[in-house]
C-alpha positions in Angstrom: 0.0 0.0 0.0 3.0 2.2 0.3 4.0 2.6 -3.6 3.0 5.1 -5.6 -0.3 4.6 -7.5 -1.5 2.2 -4.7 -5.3 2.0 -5.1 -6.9 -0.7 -2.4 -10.1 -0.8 -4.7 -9.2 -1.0 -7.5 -7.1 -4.4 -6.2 -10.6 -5.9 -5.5 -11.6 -5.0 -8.1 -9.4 -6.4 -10.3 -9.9 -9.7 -8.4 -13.2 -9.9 -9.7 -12.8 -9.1 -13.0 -9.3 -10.9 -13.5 -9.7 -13.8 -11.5 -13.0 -14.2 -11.4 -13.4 -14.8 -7.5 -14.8 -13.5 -5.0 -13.0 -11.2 -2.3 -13.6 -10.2 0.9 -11.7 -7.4 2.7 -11.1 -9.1 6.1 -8.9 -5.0 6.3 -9.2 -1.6 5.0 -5.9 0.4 4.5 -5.4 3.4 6.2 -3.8 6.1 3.7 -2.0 5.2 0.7 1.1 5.9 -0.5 3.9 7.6 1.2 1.0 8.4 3.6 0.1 4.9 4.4 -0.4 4.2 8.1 -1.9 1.0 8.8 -5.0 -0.6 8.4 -8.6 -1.5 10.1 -9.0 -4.8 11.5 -12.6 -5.4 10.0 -13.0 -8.3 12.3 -12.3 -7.0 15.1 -13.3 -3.7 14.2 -10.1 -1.9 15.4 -7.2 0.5 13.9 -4.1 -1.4 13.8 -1.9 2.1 12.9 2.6 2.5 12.9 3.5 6.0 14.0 7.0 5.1 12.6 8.3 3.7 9.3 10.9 2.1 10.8 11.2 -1.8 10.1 11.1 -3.0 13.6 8.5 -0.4 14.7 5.2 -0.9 17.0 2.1 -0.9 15.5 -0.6 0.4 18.7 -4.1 -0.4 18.4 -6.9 2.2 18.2 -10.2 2.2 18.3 -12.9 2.9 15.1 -14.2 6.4 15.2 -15.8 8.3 12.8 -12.7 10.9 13.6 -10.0 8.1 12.7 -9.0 10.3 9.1 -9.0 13.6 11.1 -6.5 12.1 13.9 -4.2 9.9 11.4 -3.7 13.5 9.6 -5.6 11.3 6.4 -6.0 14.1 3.7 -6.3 12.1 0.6 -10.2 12.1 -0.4 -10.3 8.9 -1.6 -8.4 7.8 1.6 -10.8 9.9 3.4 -13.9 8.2 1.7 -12.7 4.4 2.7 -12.4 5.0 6.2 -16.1 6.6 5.4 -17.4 3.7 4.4 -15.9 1.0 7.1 -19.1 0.0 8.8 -20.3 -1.0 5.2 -17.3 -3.2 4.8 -17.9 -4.2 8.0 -21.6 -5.4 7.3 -20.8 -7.1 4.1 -18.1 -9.0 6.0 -20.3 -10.4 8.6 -22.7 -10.9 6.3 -20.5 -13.3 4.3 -19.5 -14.8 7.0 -22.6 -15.7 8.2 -23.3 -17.8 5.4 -20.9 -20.1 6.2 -22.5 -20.4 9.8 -26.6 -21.4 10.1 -26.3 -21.0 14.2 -24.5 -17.9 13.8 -26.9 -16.4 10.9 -29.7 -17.3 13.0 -28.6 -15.7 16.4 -28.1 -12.8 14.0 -31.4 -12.6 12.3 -33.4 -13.5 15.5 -31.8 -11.6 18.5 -29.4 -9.0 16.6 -26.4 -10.9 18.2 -23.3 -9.2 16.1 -21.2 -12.7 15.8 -17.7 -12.6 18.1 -14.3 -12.1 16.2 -13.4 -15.8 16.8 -16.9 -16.5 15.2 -15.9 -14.7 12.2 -12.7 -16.3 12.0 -14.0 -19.7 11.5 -16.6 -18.3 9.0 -13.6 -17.4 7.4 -11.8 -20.2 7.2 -14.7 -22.4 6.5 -15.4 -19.9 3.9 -12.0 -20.3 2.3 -11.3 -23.9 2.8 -14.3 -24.5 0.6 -13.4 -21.7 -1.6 -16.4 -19.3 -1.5 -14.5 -16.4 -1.0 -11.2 -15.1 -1.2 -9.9 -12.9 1.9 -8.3 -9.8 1.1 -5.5 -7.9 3.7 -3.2 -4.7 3.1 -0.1 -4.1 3.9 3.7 -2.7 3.0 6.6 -5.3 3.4 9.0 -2.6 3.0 8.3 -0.9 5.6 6.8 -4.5 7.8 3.6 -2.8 8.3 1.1 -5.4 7.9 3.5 -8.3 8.0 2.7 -9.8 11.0 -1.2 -9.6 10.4 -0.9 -11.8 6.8 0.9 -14.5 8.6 -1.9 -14.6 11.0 -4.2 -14.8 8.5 -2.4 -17.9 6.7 -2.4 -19.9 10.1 -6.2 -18.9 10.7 -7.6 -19.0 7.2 -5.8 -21.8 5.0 -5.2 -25.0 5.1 -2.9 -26.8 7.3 0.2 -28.9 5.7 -1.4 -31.9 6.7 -4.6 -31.4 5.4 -3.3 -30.2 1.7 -1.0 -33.9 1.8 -4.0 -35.8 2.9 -6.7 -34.4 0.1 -3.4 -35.1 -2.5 -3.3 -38.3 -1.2 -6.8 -39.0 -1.8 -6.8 -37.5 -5.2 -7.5 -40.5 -7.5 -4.8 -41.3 -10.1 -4.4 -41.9 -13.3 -6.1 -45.2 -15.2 -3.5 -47.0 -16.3 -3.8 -50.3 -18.1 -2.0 -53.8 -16.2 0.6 -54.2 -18.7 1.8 -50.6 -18.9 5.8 -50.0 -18.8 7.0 -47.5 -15.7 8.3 -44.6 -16.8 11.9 -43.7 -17.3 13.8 -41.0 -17.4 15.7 -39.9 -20.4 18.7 -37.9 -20.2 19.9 -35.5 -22.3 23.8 -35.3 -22.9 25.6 -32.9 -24.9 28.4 -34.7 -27.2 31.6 -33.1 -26.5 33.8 -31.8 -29.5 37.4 -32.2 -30.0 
C-alpha cells in the first residue's frame, strides 16, 4: 500500500474481474502511499496504525471512530472516503460470513447478536477452505507494516500442511492399463567436441 499509484479498490476490483473470485476485505488500508499508516481490523473492528516507518516499529491499536481520518492527519479524499465507508465493509463481512454459519446467521437474524471475532474467524476459514470467498488484507513489506497480520491470516484461514497432503493423497490417479511400462527417465547429454 505504500508505492506510488497504490489503489486498495481497484485491487478488488481487479480480483473480480481478473480472476474471477470472490474477495472479501477481512482489512481496509489506512492512507496510501507515502501516507500509508496501517489498516482496520474489519474483524475485530479496530485501527491497527505505525507512527514510525521504521522496520522494527510498533504498530498500537486504536479504536474505530468516525474521527479516525482527522487524527491519522488522512488528507487524501479517496483515503478519506474508505475510512467513510468502514461500517459497510464491515456489514458485508459479517454478512458473508454468516453464510458459512446457520447457528451464527440465526442468532443474528433472531436476536441482533453481532457474531464474536473468533466466530468470524472460523466463517472465514470455512469460507475459504471451501473456496467461496477469497480474503483480502493490506499491507507494506518494505516498511513490515502489515507483515505480522498476513501470517496470521495464513495460520487462521488456510489450510494446514497436513490437510493439503492428505486431500493429495486422496486424489484418484491416473487409469493405467495392467501391462503398462514405468516410466523412465531420459537424459539428455551434450556430445563433447574435440
Amino acid at each position: 500500500m505504500d508505492r506510488s499509484g497504490a489503489n486498495f479498490l481497484r485491487c478488488v476490483d481487479m480480483i473480480k474481474k481478473r480472476l474471477g473470485a470472490r474477495p472479501l476485505p477481512v482489512q481496509i488500508p489506512i492512507g496510501s502511499e507515502d501516507n500509508f499508516k496501517g489498516m482496520v481490523d474489519l474483524v475485530e473492528m479496530k485501527a491497527l496504525v505505525w507512527e514510525s516507518d521504521d522496520k522494527d516499529a510498533e504498530w498500537k491499536v486504536l479504536d474505530v471512530t468516525p474521527d479516525l481520518a482527522d487524527k491519522l492527519h488522512i488528507t487524501v479524499p479517496s483515503d478519506r472516503q474508505l475510512l467513510a465507508n468502514v461500517t459497510q465493509f464491515r456489514t458485508e463481512l459479517v454478512d458473508t460470513c454468516l453464510e458459512q454459519n446457520d447457528e451464527a446467521m440465526e442468532a443474528f437474524l433472531t436476536h441482533g447478536t453481532v457474531p464474536s471475532g473468533d466466530i468470524l474467524r472460523a466463517a472465514l476459514r470455512k469460507g475459504t477452505l471451501n473456496s467461496a470467498f477469497t480474503p483480502v488484507l493490506c499491507g507494506s513489506s518494505y516498511k513490515n507494516k502489515g507483515v505480522q497480520q498476513v501470517l496470521d491470516a495464513v495460520v487462521d484461514y488456510l489450510p494446514a500442511r497436513r490437510m493439503c497432503l492428505r486431500s493429495r493423497r486422496s486424489m484418484p490417479t491416473a487409469n493405467r492399463s495392467a501391462n503398462a511400462k514405468p516410466r523412465t527417465r531420459s537424459r539428455f547429454r551434450p556430445s563433447r567436441s574435440k
